[in-house]
N, C-alpha and C positions, 0 to 999 in steps of 0.2 A: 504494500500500500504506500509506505513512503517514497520508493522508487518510483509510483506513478507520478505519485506529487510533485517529485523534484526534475521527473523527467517534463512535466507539463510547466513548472516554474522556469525551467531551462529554455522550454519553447518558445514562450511566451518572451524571458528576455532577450532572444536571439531574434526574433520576429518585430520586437518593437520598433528598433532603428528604422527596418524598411518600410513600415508604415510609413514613420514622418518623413522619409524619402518620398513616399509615393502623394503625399499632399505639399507638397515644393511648388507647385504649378496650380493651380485651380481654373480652369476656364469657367466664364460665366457669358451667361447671354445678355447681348445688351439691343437697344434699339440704334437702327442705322440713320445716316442721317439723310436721307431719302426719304425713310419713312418718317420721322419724326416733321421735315419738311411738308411732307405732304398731309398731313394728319392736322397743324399749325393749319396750311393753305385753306383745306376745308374749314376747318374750324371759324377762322377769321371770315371767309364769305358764306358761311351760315348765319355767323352774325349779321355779317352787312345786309342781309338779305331780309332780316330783322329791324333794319333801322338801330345798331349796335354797333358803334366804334369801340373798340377794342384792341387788348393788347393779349397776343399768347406765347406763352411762355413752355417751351416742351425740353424735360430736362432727360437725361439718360440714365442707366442702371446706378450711374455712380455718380449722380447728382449734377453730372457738368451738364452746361447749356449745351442744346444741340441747335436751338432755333428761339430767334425771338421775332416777332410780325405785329409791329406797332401800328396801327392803323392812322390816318388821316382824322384829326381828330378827335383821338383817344386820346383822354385827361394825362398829365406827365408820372400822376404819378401810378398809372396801371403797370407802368412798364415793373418795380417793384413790386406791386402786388402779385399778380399775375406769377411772377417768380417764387414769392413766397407762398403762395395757394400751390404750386407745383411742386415745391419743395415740401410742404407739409405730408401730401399727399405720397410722396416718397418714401420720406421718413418714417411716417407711420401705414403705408400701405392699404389705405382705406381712402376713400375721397377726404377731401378737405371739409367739407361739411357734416360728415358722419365723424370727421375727428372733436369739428367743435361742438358737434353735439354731446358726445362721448366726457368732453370735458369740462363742458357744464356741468355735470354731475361728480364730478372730481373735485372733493376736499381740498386737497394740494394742489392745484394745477397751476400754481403761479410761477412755479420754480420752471416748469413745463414751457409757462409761455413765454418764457425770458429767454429762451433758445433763438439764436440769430436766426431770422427768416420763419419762425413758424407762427401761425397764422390760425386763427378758428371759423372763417370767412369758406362759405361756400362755393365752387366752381374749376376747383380740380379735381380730375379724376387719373387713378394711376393705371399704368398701359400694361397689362398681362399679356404674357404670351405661353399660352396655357396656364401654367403654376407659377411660370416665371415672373417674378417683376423685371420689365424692362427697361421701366420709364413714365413718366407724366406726362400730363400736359397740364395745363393752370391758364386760366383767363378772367381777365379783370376789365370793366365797365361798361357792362350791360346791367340795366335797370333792374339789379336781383342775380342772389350766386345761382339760383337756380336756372337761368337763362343763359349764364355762362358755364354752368356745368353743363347745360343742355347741347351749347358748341362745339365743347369739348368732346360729348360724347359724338356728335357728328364725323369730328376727325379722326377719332378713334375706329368707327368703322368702317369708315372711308379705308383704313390698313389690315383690319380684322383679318382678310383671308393672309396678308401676310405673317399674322401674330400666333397665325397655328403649331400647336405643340409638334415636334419633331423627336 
């Protein structure tokens, strides 16, 4: 019995190293900027189409900008917003408005919203590609986050058949 033991203790530390060799690399999916472009494009002239100047803001798996599309007319400071609804929305992986809702109801959440750029303002939504997160989008100054998350989701499935699981 002890022989098992010490032979499976043996295995186990001969085996560990090559694990942490074998996670050295991580690939992760992110979104292109083709599609993040084009997601934005729609987006913005769903608005317009609306009578909605607007700013959209579409960020990638690791938070960098991949697109920003200020419209003619859209207030100076969506271009900010619009970033930060994208960014919240990444962070916490739920729309931005399901996060401020979330947060009303949180005791602490001051510490929370002191985080550079996050935001409990409605009108991003985050871009899945299957299970994946791969990105946001975020838009800011349409009359209601709901009308801008409504854009958003426009350009979101403007890309859909490219966001499919692989």
């Amino acid at each position: 019995m002890k022989l098992k033991t010490l032979l499976s203790v043996a295995a186990v530390c001969l085996a560990t190293p090559l694990l942490a060799q074998a996670q050295a690399v991580v690939n992760v999916r992110n979104l292109s900027y083709a599609a993040a472009h084009e997601a934005a494009s729609v987006a913005l002239e769903t608005c317009r189409k609306n009578g909605y100047a607007v700013t959209v803001t579409v960020l990638d798996r690791l938070g960098r900008t991949k697109v920003v599309l200020h419209d003619d007319g859209a207030g100076p400071h969506t271009v900010e917003n619009s970033l930060r609804k994208a960014y919240t929305s990444l962070t916490f992986k739920t729309t931005s408005g399901e996060f401020g809702k979330r947060i009303a109801g949180t005791p602490n959440a001051a510490g929370i919203l002191q985080l550079e750029n996050v935001t409990t303002l409605e009108g991003a939504l985050p871009i899945l590609a299957g299970q994946d997160l791969v990105g946001s989008i975020g838009i800011s100054g349409a009359p209601g986050g709901d009308k801008d998350a409504a854009c958003a989701q426009a350009g979101i499935d403007r890309i859909a058949g490219g966001l499919a699981a692989r």
